[in-house]
C-alpha positions in Angstrom: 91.5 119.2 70.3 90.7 116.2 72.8 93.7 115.6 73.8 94.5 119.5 74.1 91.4 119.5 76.6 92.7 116.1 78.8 95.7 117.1 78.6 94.4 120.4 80.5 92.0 118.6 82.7 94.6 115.9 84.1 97.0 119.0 84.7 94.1 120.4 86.7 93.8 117.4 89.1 97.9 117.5 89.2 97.7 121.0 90.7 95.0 120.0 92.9 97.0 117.4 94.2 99.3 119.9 95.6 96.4 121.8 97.9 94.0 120.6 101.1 90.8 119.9 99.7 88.7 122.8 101.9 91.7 125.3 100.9 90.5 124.7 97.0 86.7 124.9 98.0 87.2 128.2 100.4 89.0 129.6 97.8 87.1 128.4 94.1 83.3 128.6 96.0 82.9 124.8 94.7 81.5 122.2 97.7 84.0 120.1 99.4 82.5 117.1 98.1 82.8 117.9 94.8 86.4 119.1 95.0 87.2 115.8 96.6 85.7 113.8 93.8 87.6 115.4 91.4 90.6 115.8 92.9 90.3 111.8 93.3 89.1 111.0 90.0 85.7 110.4 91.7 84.0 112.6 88.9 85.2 112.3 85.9 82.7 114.7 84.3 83.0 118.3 86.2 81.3 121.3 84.5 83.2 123.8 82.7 82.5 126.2 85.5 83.4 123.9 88.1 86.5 123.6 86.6 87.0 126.6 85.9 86.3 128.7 89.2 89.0 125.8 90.4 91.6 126.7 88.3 91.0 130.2 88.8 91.5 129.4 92.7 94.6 127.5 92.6 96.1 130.1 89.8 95.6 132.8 92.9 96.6 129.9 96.4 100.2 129.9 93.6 100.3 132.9 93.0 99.7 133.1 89.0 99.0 136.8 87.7 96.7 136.9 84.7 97.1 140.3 82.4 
């Protein structure tokens, strides 16, 4: 389940790789700052939601459709 869950989280910060860092915060709602720490490896500890509202941003900067 760990592993699942890292495995998740370091795709996360893969994607984010690909995007400016304000694009991600205009688009998830989550501070600069804290978009920059992750996305750097800064904060290694981002809430669920944080993470979350950032996935849900880049899914819809690269065009993902959810059902």
């Amino acid at each position: 389940m760990y592993k699942s869950i890292l495995d998740t989280i370091f795709n996360l910060t893969e994607r984010m790789k690909r995007h400016k860092t304000m694009d991600i915060a205009r688009a998830s709602g989550v501070h600069r700052n804290t978009v920059r720490s992750i996305k750097n490896g800064v904060n290694k500890n981002p809430s669920v939601d944080t993470l979350n509202a950032i996935h849900k941003a880049l899914d819809s900067m690269e065009g993902v459709e959810h059902d």
